[in-house]
PDBQT receptor file of N, H, CA, C and O in Angstrom, charges set to zero:
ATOM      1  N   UNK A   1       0.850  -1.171   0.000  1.00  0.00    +0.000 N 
ATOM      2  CA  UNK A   1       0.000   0.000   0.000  1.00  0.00    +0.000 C 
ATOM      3  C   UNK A   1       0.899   1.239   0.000  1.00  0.00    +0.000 C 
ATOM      4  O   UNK A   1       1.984   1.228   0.583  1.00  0.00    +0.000 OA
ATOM      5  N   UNK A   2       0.407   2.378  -0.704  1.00  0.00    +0.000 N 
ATOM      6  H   UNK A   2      -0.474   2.387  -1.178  1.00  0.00    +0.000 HD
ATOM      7  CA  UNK A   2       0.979   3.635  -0.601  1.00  0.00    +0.000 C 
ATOM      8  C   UNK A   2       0.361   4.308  -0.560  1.00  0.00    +0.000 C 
ATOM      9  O   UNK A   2      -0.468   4.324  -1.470  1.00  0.00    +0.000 OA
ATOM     10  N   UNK A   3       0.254   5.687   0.822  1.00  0.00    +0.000 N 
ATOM     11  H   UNK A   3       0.927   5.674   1.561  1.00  0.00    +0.000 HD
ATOM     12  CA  UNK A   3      -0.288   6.726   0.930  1.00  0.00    +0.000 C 
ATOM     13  C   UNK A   3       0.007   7.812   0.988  1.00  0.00    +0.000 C 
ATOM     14  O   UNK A   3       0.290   8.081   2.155  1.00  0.00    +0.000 OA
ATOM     15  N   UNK A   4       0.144   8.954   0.109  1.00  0.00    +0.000 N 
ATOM     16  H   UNK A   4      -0.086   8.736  -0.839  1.00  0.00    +0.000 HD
ATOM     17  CA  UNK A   4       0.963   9.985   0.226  1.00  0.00    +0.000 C 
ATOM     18  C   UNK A   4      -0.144  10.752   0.868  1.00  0.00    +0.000 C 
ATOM     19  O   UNK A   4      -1.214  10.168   0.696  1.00  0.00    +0.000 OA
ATOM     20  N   UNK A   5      -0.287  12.123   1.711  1.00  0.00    +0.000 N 
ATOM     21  H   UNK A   5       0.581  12.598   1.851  1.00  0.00    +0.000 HD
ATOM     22  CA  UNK A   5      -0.921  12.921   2.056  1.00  0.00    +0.000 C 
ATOM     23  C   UNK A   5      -0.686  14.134   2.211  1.00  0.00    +0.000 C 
ATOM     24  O   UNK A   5      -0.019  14.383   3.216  1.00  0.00    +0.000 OA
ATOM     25  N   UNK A   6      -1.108  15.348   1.331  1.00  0.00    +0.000 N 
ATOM     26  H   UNK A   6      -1.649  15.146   0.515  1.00  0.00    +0.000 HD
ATOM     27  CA  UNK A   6      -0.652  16.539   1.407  1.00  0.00    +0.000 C 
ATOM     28  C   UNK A   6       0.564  16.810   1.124  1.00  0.00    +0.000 C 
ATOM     29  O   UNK A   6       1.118  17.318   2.099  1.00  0.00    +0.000 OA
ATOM     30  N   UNK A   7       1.407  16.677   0.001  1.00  0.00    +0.000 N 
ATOM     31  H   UNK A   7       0.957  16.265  -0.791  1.00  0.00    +0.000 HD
ATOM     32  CA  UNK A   7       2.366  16.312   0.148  1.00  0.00    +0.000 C 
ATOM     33  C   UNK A   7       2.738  17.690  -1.102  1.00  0.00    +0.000 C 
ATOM     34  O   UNK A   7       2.502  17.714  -2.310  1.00  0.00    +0.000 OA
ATOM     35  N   UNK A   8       3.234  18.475  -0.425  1.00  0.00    +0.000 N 
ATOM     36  H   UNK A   8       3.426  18.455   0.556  1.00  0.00    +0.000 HD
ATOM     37  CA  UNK A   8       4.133  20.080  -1.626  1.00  0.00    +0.000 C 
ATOM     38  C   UNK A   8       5.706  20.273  -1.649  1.00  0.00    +0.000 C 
ATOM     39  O   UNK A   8       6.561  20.139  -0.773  1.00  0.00    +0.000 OA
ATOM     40  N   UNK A   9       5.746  20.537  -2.612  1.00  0.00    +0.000 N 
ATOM     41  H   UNK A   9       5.052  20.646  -3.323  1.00  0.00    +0.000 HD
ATOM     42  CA  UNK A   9       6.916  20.576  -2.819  1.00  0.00    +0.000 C 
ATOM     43  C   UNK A   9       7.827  21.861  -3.987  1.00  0.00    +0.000 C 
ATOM     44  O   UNK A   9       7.509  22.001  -5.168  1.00  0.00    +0.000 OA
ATOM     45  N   UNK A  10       9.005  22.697  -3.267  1.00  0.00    +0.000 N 
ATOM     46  H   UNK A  10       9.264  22.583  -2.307  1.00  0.00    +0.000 HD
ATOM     47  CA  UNK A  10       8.766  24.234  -3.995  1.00  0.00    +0.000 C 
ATOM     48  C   UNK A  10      10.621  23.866  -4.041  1.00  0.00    +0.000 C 
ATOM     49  O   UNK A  10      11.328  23.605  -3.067  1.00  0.00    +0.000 OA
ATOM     50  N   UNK A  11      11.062  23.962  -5.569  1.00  0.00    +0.000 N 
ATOM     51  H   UNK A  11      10.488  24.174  -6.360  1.00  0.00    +0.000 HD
ATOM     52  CA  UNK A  11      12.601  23.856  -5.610  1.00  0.00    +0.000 C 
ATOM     53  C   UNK A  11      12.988  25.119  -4.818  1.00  0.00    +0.000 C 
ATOM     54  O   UNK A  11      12.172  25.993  -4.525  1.00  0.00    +0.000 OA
ATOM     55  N   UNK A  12      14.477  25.154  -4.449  1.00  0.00    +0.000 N 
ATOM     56  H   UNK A  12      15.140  24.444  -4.687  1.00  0.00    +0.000 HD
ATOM     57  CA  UNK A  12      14.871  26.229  -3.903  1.00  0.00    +0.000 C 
ATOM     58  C   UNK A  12      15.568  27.533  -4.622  1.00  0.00    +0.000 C 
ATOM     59  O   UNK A  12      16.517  27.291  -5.369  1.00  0.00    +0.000 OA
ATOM     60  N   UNK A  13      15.247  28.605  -4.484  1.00  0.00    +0.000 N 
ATOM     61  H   UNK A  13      14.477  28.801  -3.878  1.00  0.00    +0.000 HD
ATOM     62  CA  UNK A  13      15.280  29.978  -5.245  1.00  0.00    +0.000 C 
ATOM     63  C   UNK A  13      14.101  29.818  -6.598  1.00  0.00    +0.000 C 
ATOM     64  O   UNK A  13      14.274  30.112  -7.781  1.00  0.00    +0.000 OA
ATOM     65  N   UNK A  14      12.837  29.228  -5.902  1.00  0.00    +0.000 N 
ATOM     66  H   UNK A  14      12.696  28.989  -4.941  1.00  0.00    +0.000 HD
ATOM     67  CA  UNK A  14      11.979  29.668  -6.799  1.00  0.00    +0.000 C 
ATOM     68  C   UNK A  14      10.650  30.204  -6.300  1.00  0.00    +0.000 C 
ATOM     69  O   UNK A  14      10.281  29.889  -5.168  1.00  0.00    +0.000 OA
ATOM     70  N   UNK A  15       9.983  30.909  -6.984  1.00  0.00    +0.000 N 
ATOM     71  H   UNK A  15      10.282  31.165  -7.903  1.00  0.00    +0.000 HD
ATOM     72  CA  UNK A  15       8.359  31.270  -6.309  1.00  0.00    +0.000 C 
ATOM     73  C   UNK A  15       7.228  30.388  -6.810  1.00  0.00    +0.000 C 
ATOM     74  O   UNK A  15       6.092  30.432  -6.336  1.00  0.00    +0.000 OA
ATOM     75  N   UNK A  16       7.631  29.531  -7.862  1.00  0.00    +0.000 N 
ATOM     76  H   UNK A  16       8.554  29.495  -8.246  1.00  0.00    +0.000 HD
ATOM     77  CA  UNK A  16       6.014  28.912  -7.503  1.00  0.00    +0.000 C 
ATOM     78  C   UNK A  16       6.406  27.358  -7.194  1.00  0.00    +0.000 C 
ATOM     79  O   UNK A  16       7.491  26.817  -7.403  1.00  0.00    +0.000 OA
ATOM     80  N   UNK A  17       5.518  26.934  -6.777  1.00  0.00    +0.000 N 
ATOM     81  H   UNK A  17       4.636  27.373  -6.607  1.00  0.00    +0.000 HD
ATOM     82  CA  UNK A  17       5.916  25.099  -6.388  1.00  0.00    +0.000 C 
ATOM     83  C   UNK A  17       5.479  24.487  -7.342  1.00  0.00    +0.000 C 
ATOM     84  O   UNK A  17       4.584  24.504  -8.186  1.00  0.00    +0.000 OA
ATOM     85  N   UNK A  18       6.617  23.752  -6.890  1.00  0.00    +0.000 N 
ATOM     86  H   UNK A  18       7.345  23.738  -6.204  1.00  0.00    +0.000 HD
ATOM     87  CA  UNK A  18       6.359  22.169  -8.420  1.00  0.00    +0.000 C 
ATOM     88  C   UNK A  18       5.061  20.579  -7.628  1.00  0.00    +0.000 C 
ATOM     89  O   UNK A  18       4.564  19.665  -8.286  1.00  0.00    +0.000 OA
ATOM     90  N   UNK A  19       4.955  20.759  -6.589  1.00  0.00    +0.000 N 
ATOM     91  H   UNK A  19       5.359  21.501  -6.055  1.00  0.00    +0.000 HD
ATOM     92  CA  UNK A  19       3.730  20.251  -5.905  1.00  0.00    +0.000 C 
ATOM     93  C   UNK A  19       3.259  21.026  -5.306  1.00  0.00    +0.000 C 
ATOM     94  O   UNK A  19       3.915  21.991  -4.914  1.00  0.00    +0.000 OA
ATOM     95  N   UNK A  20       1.671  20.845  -4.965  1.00  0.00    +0.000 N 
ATOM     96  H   UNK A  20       1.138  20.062  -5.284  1.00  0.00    +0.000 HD
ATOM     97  CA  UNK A  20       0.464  21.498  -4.327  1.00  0.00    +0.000 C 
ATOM     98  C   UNK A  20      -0.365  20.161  -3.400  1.00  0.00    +0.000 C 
ATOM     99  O   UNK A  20      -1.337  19.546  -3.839  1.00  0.00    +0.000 OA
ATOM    100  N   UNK A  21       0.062  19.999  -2.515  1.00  0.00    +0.000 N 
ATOM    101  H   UNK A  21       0.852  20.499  -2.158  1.00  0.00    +0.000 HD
ATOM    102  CA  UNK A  21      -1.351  19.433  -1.855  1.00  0.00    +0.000 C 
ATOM    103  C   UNK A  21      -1.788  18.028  -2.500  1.00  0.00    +0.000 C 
ATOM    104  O   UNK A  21      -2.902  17.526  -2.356  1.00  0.00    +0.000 OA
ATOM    105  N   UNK A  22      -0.437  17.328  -3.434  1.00  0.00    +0.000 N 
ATOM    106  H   UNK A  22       0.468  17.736  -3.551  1.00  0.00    +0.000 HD
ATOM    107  CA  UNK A  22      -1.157  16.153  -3.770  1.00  0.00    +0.000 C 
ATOM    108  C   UNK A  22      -1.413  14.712  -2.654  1.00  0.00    +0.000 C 
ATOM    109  O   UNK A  22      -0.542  14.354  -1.862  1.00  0.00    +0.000 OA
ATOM    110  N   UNK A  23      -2.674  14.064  -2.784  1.00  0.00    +0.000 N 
ATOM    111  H   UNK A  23      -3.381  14.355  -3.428  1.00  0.00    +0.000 HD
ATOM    112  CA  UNK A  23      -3.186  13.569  -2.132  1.00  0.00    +0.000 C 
ATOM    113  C   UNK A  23      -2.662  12.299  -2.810  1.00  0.00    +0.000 C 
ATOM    114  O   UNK A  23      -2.385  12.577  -3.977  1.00  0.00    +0.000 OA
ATOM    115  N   UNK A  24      -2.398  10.905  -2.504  1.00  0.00    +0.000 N 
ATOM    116  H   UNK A  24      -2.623  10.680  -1.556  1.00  0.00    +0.000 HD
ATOM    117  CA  UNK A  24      -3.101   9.446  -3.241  1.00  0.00    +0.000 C 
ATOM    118  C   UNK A  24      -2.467   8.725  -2.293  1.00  0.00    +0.000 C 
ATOM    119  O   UNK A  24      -1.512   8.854  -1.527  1.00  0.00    +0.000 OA
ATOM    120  N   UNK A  25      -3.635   7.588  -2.698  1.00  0.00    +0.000 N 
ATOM    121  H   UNK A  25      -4.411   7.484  -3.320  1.00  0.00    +0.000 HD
ATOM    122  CA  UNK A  25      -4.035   6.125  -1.606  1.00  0.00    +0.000 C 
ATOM    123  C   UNK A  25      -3.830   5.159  -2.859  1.00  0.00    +0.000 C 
ATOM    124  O   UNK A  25      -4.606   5.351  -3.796  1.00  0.00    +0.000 OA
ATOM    125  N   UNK A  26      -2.947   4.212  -2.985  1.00  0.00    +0.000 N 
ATOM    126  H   UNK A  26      -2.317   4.055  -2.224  1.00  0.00    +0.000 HD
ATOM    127  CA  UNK A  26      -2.688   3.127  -3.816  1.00  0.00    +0.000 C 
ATOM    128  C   UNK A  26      -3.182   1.757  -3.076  1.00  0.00    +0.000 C 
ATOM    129  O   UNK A  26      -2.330   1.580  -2.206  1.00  0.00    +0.000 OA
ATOM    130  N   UNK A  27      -3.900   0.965  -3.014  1.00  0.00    +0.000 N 
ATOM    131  H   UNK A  27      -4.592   1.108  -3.722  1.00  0.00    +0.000 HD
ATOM    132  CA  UNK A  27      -4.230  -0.312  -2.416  1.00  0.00    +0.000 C 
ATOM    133  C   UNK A  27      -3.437  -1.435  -2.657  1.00  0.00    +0.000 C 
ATOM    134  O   UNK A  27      -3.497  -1.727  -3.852  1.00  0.00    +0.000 OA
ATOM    135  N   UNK A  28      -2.768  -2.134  -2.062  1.00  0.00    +0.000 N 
ATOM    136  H   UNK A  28      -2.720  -1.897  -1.091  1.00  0.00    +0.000 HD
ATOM    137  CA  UNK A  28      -1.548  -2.961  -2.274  1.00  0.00    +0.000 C 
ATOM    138  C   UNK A  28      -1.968  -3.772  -3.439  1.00  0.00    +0.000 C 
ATOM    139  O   UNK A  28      -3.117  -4.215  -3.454  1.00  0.00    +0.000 OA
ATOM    140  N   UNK A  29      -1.032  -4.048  -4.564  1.00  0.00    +0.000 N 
ATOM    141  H   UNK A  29      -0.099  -3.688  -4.552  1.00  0.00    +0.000 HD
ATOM    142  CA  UNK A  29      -1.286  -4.788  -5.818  1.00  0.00    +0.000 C 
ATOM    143  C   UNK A  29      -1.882  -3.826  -7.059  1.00  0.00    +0.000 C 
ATOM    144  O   UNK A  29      -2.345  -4.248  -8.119  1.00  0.00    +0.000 OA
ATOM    145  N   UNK A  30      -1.747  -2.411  -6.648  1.00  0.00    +0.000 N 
ATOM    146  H   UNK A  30      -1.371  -2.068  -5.787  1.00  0.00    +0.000 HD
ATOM    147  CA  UNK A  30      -2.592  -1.514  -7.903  1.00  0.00    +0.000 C 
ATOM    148  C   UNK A  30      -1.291  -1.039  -8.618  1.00  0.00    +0.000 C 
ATOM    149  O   UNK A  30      -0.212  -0.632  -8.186  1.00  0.00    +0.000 OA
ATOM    150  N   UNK A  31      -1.717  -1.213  -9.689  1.00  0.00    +0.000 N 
ATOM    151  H   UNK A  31      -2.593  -1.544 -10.040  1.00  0.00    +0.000 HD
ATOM    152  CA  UNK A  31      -0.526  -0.304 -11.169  1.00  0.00    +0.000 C 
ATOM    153  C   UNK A  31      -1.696   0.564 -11.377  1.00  0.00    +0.000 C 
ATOM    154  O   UNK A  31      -2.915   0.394 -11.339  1.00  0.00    +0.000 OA
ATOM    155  N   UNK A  32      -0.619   1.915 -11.693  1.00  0.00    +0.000 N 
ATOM    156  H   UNK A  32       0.371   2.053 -11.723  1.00  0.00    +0.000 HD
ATOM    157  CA  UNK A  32      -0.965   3.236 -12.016  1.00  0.00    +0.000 C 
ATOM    158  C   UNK A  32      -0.021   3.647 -13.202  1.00  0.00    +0.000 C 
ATOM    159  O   UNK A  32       1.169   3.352 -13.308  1.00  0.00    +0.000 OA
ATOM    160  N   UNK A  33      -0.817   4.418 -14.113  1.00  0.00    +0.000 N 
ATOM    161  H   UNK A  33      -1.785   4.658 -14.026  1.00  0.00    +0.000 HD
ATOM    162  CA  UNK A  33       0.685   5.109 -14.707  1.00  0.00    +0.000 C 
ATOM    163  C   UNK A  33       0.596   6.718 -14.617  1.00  0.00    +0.000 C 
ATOM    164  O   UNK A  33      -0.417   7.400 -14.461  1.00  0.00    +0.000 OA
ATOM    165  N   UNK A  34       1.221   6.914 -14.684  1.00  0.00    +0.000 N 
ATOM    166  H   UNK A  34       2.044   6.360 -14.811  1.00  0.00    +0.000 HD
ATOM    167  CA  UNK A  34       1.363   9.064 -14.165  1.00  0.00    +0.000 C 
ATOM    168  C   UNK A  34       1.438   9.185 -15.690  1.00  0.00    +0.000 C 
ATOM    169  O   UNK A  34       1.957   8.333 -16.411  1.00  0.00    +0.000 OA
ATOM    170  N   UNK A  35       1.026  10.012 -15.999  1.00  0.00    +0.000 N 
ATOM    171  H   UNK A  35       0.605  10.705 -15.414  1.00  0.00    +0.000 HD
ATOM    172  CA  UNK A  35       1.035  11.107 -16.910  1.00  0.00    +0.000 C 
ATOM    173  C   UNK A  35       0.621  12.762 -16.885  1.00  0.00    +0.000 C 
ATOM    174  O   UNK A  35       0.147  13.395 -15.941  1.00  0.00    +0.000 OA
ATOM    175  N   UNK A  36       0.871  13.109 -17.876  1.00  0.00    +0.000 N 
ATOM    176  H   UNK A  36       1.255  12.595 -18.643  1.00  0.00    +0.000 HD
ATOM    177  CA  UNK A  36       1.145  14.661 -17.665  1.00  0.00    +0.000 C 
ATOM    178  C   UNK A  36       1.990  15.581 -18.513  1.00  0.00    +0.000 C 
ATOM    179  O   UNK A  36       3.057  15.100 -18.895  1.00  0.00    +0.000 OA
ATOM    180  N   UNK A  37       1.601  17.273 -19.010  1.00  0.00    +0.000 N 
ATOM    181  H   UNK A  37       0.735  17.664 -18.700  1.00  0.00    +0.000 HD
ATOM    182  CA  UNK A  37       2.585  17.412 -19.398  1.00  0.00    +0.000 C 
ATOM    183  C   UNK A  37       3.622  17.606 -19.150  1.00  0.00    +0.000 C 
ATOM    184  O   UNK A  37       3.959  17.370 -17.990  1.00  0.00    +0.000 OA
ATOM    185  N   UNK A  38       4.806  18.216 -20.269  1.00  0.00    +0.000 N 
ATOM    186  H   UNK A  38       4.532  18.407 -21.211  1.00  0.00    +0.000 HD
ATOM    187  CA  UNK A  38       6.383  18.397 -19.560  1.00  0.00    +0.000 C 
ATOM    188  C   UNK A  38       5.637  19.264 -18.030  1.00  0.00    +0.000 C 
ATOM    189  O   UNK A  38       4.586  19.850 -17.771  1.00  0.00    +0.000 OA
ATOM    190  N   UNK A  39       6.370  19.056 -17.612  1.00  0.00    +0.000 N 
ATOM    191  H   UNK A  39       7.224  18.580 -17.822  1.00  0.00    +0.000 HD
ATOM    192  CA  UNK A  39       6.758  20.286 -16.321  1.00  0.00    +0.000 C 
ATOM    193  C   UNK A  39       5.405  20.455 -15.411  1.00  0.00    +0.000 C 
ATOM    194  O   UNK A  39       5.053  21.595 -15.108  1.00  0.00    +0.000 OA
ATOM    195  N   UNK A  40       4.792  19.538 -15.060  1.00  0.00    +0.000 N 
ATOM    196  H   UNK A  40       5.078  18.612 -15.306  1.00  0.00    +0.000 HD
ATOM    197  CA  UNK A  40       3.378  19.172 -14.405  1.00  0.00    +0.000 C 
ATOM    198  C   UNK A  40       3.873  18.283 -12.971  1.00  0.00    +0.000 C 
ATOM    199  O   UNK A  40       3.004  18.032 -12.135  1.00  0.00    +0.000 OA
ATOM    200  N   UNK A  41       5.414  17.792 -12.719  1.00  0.00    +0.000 N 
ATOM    201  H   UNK A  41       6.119  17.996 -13.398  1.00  0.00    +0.000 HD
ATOM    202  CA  UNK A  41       5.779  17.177 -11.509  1.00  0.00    +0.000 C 
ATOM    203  C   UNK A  41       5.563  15.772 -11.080  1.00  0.00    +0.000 C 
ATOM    204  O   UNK A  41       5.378  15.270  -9.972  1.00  0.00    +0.000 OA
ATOM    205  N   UNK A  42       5.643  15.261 -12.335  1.00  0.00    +0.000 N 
ATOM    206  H   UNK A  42       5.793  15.669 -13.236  1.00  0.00    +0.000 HD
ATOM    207  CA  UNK A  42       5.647  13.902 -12.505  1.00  0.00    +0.000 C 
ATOM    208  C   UNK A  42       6.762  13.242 -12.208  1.00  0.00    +0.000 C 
ATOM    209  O   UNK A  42       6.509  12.149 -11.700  1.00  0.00    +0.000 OA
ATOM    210  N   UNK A  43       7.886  13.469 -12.321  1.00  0.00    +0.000 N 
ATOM    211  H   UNK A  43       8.092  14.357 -12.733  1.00  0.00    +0.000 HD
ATOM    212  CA  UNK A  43       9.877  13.250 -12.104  1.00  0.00    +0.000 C 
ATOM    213  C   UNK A  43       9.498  13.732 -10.764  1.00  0.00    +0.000 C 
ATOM    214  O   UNK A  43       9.252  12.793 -10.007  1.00  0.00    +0.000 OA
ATOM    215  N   UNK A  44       9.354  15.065 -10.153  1.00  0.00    +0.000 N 
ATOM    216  H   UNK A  44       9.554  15.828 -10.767  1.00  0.00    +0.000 HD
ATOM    217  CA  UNK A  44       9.416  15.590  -8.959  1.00  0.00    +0.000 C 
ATOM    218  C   UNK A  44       8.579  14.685  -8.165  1.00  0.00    +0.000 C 
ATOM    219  O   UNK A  44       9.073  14.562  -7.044  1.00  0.00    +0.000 OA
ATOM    220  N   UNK A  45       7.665  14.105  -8.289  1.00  0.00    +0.000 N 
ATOM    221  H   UNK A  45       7.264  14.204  -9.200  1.00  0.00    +0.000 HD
ATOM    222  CA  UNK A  45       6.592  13.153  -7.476  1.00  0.00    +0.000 C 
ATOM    223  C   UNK A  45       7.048  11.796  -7.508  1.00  0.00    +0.000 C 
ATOM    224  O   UNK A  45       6.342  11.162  -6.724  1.00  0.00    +0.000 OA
ATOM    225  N   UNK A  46       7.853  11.095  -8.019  1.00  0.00    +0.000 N 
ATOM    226  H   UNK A  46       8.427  11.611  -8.655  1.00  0.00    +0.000 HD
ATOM    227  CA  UNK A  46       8.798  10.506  -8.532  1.00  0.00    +0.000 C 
ATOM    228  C   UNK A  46       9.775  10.393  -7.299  1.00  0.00    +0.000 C 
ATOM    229  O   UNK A  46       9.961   9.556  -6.415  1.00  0.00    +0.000 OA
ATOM    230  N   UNK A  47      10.191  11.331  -7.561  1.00  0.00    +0.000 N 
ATOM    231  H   UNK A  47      10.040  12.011  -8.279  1.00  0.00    +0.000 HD
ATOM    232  CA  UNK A  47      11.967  11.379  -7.172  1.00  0.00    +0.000 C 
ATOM    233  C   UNK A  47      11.902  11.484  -5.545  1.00  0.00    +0.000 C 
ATOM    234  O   UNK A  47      12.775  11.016  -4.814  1.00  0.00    +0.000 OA
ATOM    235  N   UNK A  48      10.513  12.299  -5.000  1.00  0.00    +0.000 N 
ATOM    236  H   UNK A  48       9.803  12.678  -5.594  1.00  0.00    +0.000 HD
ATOM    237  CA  UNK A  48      10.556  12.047  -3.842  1.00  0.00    +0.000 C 
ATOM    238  C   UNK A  48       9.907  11.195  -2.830  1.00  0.00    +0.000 C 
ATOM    239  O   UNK A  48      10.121  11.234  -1.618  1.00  0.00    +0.000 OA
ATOM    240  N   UNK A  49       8.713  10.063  -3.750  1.00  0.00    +0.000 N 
ATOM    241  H   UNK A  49       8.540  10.032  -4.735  1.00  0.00    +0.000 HD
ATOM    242  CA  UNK A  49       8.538   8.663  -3.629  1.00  0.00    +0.000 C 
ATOM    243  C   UNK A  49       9.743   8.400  -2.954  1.00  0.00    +0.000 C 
ATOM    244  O   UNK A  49       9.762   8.548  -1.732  1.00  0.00    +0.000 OA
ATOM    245  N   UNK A  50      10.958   7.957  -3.676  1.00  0.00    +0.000 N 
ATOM    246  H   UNK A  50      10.943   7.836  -4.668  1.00  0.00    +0.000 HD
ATOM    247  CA  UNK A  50      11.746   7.160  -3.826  1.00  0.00    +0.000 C 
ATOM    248  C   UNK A  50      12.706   7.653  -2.956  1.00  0.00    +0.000 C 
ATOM    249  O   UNK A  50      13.756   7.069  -2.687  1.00  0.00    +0.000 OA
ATOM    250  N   UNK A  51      12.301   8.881  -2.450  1.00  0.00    +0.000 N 
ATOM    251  H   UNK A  51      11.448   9.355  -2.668  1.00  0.00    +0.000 HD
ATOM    252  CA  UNK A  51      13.743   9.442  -1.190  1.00  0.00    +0.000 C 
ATOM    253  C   UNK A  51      14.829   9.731  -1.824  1.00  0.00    +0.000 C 
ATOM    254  O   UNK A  51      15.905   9.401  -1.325  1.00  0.00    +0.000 OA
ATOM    255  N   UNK A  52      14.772  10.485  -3.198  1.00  0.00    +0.000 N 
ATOM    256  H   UNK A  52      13.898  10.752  -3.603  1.00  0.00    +0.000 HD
ATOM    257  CA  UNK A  52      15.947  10.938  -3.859  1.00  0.00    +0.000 C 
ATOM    258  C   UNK A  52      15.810  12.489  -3.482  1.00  0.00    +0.000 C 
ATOM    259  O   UNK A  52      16.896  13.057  -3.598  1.00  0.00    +0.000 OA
ATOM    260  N   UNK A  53      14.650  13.428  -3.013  1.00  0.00    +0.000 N 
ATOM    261  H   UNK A  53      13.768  12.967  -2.918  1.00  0.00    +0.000 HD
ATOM    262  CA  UNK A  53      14.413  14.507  -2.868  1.00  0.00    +0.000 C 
ATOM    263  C   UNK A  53      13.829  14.457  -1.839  1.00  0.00    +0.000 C 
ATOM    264  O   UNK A  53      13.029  13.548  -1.617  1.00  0.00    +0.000 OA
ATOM    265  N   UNK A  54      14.130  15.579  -0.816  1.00  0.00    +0.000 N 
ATOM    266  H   UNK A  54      14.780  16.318  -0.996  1.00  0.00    +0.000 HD
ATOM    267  CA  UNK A  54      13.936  15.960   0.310  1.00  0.00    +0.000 C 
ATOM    268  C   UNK A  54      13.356  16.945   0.734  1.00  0.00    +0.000 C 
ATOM    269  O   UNK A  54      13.276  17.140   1.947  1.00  0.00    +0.000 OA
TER     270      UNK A  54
């Protein structure tokens, strides 16, 4: 299972954030695929899943 909650995220020396408040509940055994366009925070939602970004 994976639950992210409220979860924002703003690179540093910038003004707008690359996450807002995303919410999701995955139920153990679910495939998802992300999509989106360029620059929508798909890599960034990504990267800090995985504890590459902090």
């Amino acid at each position: 299972m994976l639950k992210i909650k409220s979860i924002s995220y703003q690179y540093p020396n910038t003004q707008t954030r690359a996450l807002c408040n995303i919410n999701l509940h995955l139920p153990q055994g679910t495939s998802i695929g992300l999509l989106g366009p360029n620059g929508a925070g798909k890599t960034t939602l990504m990267s800090l899943m995985a504890g590459l970004q902090s």
